[in-house]
MARPALO-443057 format. One record per residue: residue in one letter; x, y, z of N, C-alpha, C in turn. Coordinates in steps of 0.02 Angstrom, whole numbers, padded with zeros to 5 digits, always signed. Atoms other than C-alpha are relative to their C-alpha. Layout:
N
aXYZXYZXYZ/...
//
This chain:
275
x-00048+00021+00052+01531+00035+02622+00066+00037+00012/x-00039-00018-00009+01704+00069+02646+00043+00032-00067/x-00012-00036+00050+01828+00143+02537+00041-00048-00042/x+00002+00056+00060+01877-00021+02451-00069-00027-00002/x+00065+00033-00003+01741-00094+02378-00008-00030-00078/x+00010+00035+00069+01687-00193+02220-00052+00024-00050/x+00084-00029+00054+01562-00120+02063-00011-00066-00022/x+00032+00067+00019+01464-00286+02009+00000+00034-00083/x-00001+00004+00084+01485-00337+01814-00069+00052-00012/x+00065-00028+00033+01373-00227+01703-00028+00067+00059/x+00022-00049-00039+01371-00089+01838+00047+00045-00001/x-00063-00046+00008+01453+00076+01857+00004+00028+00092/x-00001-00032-00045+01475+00197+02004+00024+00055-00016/x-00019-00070+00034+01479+00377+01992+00016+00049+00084/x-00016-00055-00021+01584+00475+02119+00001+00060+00000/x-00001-00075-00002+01574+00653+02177+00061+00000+00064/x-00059-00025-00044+01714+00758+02269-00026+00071+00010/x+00034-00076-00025+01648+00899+02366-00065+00022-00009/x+00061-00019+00052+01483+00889+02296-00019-00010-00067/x-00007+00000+00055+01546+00874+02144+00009-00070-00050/x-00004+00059+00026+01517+00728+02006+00106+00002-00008/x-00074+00029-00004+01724+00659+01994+00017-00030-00052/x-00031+00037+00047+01743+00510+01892-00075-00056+00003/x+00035+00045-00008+01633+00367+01855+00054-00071-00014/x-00051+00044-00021+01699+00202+01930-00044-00085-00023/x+00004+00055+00044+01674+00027+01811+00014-00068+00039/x-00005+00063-00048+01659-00152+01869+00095-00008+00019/x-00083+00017-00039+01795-00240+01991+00011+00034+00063/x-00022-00019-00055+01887-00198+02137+00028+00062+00010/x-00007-00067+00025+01890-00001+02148+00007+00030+00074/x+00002-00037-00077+01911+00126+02318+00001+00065-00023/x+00030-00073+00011+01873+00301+02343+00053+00045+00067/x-00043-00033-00047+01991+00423+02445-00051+00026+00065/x+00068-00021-00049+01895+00442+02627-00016+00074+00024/x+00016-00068-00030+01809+00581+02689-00006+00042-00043/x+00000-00048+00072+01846+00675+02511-00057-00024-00054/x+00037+00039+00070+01756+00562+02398-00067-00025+00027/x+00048+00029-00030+01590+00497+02420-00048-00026-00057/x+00088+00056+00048+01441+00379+02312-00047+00058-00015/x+00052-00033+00049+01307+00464+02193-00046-00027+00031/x+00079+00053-00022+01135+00394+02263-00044+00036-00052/x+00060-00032+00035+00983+00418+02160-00053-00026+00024/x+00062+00016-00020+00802+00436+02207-00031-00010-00019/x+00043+00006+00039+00656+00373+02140+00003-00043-00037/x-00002+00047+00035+00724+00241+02024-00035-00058+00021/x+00006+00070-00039+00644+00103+02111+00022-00053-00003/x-00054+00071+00001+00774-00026+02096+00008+00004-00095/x-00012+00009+00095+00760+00009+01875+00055+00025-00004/x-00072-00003+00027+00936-00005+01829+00051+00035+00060/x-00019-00029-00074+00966+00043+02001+00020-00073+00060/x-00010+00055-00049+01061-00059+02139+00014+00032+00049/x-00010-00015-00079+01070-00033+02334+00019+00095-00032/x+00024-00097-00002+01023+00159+02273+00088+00046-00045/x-00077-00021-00004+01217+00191+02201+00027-00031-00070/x-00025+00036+00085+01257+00050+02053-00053+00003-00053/x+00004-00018+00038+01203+00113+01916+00009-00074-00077/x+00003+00037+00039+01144-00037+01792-00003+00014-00078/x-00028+00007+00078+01227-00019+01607-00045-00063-00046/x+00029+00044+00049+01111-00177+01527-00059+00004-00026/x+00050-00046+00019+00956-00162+01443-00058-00023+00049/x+00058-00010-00014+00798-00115+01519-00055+00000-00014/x+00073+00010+00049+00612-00131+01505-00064+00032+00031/x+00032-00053-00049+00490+00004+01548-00073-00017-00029/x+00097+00026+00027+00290-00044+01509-00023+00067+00033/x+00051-00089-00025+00193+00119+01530-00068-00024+00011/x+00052+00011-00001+00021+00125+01592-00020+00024-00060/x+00056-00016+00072-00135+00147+01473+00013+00052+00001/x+00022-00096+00022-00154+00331+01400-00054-00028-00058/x+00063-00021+00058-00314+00386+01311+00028+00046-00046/x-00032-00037+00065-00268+00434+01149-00067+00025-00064/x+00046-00023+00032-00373+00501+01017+00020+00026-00080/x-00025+00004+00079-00351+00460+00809-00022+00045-00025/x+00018-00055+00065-00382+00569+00673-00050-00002-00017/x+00086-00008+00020-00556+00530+00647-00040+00001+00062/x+00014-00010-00033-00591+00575+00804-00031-00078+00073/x+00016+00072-00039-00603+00379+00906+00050-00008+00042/x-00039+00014-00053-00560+00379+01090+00024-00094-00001/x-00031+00087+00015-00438+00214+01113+00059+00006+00081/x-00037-00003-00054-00337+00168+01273+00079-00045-00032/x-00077+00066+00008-00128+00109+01240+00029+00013+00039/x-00055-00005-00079+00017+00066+01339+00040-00024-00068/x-00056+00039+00046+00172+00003+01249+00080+00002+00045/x-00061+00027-00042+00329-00083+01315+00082+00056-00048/x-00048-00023+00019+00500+00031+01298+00069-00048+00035/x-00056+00041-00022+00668-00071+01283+00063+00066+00019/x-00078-00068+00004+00841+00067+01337+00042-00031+00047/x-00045+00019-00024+00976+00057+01402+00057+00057+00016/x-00050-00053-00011+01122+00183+01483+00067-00012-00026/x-00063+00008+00041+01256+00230+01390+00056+00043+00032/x-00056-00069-00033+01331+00390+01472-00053-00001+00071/x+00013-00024-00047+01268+00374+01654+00011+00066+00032/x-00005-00058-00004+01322+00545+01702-00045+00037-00015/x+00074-00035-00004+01189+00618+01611-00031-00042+00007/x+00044+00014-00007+01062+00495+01646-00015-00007+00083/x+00021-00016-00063+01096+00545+01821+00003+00066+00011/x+00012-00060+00005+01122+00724+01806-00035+00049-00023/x+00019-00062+00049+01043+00794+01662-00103-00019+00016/x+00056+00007+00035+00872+00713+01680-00031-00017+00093/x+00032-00013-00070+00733+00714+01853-00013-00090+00007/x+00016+00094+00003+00698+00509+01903+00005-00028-00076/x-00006+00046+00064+00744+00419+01720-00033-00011-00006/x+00061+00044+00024+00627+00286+01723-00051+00029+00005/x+00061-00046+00000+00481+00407+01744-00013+00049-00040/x+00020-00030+00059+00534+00515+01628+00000-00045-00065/x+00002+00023+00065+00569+00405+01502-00089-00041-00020/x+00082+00017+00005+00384+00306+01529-00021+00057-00011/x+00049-00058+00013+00316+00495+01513+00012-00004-00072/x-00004-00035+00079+00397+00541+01349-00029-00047-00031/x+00017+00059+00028+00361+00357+01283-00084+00004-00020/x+00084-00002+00014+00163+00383+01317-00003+00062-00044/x-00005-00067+00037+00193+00565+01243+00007+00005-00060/x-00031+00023+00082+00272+00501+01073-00074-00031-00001/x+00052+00046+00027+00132+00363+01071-00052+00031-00011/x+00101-00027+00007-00034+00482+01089+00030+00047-00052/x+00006-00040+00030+00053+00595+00977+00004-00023-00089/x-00025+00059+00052+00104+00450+00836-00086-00031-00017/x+00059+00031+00002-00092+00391+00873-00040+00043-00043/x+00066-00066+00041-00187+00564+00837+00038+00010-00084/x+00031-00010+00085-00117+00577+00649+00014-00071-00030/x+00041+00071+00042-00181+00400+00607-00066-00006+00022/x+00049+00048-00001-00339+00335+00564-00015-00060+00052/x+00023+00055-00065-00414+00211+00691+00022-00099-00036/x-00041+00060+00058-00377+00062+00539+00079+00005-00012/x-00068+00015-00020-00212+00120+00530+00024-00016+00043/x-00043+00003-00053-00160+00128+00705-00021-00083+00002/x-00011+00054-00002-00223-00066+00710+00034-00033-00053/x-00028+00031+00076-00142-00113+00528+00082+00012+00009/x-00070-00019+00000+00015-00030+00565+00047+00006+00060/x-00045-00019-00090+00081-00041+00744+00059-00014-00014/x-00060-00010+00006+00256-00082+00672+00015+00076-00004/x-00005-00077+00028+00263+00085+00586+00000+00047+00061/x+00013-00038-00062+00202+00170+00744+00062-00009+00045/x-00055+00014-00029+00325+00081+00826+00071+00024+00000/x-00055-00018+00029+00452+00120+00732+00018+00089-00019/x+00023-00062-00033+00392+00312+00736+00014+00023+00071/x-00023-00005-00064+00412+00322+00902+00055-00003+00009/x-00067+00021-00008+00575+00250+00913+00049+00075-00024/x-00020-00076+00032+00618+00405+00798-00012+00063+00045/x+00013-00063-00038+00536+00525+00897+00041+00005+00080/x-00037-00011-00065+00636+00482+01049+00092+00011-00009/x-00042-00002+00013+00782+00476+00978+00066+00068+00028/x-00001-00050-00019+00822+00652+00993+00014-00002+00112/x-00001+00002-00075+00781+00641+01195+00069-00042+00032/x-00069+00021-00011+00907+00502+01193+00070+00014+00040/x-00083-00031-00020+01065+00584+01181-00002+00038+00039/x-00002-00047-00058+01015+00712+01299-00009-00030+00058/x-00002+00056-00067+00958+00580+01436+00074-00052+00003/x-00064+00069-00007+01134+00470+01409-00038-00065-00003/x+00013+00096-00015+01034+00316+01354-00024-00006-00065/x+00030+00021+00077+00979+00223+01178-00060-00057+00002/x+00051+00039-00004+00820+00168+01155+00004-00050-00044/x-00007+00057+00053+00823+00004+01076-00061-00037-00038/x+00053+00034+00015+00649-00046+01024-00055+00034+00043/x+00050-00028-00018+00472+00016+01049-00048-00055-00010/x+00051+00042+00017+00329-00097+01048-00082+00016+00045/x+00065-00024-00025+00147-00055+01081-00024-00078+00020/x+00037+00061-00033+00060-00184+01190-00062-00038-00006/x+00068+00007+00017-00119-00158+01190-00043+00063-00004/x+00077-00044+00020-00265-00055+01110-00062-00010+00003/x+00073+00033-00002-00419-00077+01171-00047+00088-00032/x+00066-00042+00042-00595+00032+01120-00077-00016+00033/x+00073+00001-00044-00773+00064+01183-00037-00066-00038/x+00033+00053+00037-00900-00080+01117-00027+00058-00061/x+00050-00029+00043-00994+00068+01018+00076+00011-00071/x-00040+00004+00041-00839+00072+00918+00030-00040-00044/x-00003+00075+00040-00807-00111+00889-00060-00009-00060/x+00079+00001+00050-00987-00123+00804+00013+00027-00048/x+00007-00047+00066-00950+00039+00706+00061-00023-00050/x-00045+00034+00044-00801-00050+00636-00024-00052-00029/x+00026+00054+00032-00892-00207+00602-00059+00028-00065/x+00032-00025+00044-01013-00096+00518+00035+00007-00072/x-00059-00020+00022-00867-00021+00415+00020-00048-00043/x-00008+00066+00026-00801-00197+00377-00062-00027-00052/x+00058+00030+00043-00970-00255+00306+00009+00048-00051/x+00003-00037+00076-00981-00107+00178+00064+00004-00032/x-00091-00019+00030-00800-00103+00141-00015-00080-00033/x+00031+00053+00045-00839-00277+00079-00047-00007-00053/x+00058-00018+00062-00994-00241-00017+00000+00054-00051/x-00020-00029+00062-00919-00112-00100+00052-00022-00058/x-00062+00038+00048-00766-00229-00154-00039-00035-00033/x+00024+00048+00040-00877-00350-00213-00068+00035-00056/x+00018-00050+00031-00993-00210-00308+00042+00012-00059/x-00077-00032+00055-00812-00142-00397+00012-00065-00038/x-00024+00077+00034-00769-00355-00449-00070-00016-00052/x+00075+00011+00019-00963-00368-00508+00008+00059-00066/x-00007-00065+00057-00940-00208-00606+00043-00009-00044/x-00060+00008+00048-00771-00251-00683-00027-00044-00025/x+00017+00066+00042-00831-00418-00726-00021+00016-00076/x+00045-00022+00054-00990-00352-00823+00048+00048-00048/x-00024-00036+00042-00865-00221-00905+00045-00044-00028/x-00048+00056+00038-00750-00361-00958-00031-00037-00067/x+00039+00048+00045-00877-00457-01025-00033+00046-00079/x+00030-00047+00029-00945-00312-01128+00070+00021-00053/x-00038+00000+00068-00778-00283-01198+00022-00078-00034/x-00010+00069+00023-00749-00451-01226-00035-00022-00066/x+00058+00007+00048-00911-00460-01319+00007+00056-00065/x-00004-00072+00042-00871-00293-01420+00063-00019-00047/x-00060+00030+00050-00709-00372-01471-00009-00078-00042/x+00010+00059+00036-00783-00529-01523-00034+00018-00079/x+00067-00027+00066-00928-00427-01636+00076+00048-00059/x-00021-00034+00029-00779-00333-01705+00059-00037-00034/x-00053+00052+00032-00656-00485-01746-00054-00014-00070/x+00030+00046+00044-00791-00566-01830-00023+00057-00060/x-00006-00054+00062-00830-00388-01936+00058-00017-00049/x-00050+00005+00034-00672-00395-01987+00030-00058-00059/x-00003+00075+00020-00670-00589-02030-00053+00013-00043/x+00050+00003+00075-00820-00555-02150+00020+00054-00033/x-00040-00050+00054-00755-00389-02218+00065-00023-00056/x-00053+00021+00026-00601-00465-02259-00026-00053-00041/x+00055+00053+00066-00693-00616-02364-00051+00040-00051/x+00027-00047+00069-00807-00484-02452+00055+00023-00045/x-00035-00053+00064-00664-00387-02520+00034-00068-00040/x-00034+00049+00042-00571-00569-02552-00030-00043-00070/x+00055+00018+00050-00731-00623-02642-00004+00034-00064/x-00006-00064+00048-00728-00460-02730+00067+00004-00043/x-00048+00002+00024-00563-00487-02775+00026-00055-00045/x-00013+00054+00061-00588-00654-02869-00060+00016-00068/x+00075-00019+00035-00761-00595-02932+00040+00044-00077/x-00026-00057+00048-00659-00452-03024+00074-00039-00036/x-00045+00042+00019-00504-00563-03063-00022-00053-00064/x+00049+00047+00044-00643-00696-03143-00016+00015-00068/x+00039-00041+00049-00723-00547-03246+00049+00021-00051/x-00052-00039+00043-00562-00482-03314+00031-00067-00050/x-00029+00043+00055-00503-00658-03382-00061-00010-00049/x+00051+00027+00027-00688-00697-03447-00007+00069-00060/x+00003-00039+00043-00672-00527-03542+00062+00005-00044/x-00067+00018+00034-00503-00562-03599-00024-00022-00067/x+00003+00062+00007-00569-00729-03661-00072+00035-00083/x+00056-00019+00025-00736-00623-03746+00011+00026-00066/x-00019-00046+00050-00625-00504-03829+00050-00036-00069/x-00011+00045+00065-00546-00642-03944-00048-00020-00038/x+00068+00005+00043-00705-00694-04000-00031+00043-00048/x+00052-00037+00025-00799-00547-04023+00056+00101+00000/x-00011-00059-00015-00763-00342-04026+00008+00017+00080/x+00007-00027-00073-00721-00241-03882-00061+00040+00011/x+00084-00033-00017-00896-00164-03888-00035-00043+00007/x+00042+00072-00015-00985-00331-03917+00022-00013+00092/x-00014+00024-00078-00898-00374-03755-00007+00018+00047/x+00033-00033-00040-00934-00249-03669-00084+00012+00011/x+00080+00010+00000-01133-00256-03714+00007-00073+00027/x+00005+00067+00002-01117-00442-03685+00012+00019+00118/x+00005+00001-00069-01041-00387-03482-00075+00045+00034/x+00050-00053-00028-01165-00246-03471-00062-00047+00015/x+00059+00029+00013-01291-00370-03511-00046-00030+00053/x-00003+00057-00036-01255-00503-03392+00001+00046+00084/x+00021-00028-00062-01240-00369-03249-00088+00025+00003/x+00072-00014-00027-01420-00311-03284-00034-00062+00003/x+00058+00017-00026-01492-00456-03276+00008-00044+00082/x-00004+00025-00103-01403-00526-03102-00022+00050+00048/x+00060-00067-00035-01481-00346-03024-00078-00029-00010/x+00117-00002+00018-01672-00396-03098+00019-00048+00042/x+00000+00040-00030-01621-00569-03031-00003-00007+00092/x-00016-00056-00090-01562-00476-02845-00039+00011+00018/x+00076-00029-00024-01730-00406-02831-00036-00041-00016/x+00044+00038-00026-01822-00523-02879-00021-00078+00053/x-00019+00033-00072-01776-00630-02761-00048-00010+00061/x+00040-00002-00052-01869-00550-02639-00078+00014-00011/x+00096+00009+00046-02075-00621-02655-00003+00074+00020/x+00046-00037-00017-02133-00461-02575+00015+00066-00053/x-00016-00036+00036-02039-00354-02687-00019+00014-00088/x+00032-00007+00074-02124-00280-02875+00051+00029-00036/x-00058+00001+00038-02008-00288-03014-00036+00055-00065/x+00037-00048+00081-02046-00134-03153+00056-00016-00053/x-00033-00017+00057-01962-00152-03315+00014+00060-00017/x-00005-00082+00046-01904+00012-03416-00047-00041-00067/x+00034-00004+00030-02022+00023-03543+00042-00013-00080/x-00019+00026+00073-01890+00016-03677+00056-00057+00022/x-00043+00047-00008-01808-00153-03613-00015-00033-00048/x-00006+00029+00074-01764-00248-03771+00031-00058+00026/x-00042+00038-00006-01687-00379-03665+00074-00017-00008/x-00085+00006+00003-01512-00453-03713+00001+00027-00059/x-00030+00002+00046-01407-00374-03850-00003-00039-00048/x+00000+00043+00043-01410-00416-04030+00063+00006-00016/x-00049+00001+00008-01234-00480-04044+00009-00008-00081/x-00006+00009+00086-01257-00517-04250+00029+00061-00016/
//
């Protein structure tokens, strides 16, 4: 490559002078002073965001990590991988500050993920892989700015699991069901029970309230009928005349019932002699 030369759209180039990083050189038609100046190469990238070892690809990227064995909070080995989206923002450091990029960044990526895995539950980590996701994303964040690049999205791929683990979840599943439907069975019967408790206690109320209303014409009745007595007769007559009529609706009360034996008082004289 000579010392005119072209950076392709979406690419950079990062000069050194003497050894030394210089300037970094942006798409278009660009040259480099000879013999003084010379091209950045990087090793190891294998062509990721990497061109002919030198252009330096600015667009986003997509790094899929192998499996890692991870290990949840209730102790259940599980194998993941998950796809990382980034992209370079400050080439400079993501050629200086950091050993092959794409290798570190797949390391940290699996590193976040087994460490995002172990404090969840084995139900969470399948219920919630956004969250995780989105965890991660956080946890790299940080690394970020120190590598010159922004991670744009995290997404976990796949979680697989031994068979003796599938089962023990299906197990899991079955009683986690039979206890929901246990708790609905239980509420029911407790529904029904108050249901029933409030019915027995309306209907108290609905006959209480008619005794006292009963009671309240009964005594309303008595008071005009003694009104009515006391024109006639004395207020003592009238009062022997109520007394009268209450003892004999009591004898009447009891006898009522066949099985029940009715004693007289010995000095019952019957009704009042009103003369």
């Amino acid at each position: 490559m000579g010392f005119i030369y072209t950076v392709p759209q979406n690419h950079v180039l990062l000069i050194k002078r003497f050894g030394k990083h210089a300037r970094v050189q942006r798409e278009g038609l660009r040259l480099k002073i000879p013999f003084i100046e010379g091209f950045k190469y990087v090793e190891g990238w294998n062509r990721v965001a990497n061109k002919e070892r030198c252009y330096i690809e600015m667009s986003e990227q997509q790094t899929d990590t192998p499996p890692r064995q991870c290990q949840t909070q209730d102790n259940v080995t599980i194998d993941a991988n998950a796809s990382v989206y980034w992209r370079i923002i400050n080439p400079v450091k993501a050629v200086y500050d950091v050993d092959i990029l794409p290798k570190s960044i797949a390391d940290v990526a699996l590193n976040a993920l087994r460490t995002n895995i172990g404090k969840l539950r084995l139900n969470q980590v399948l219920s919630e892989r956004q969250n995780i996701n989105e965890r991660i994303a956080l946890d790299l964040a940080e690394v970020a700015l120190k590598w010159g690049v922004e991670f744009t999205r995290v997404e976990i791929q796949e979680i697989t699991y031994s068979d003796e683990t599938a089962e023990a979840m299906m197990q899991e599943m079955a009683a986690e069901r039979k206890k929901i439907a246990l708790i609905a069975e239980a509420e029911g019967t407790a529904q029904a029970e108050v249901t029933k408790a409030n019915a027995r206690a309306e209907a108290m109320m609905i006959k209480a309230k008619g005794h006292a209303e009963s009671l309240k014409i009964i005594a309303e009745g008595e008071k005009i009928y003694l009104a009515q007595l006391i024109e006639k007769v004395t207020i003592e007559s009238a009062t022997q005349i109520i007394l009268a009529q209450k003892y004999i609706d009591g004898m009447k009360t009891i006898s009522d019932t066949p099985s029940a034996k009715v004693f007289l008082p010995s000095d019952f004289k019957g009704t009042y002699d009103l003369g």
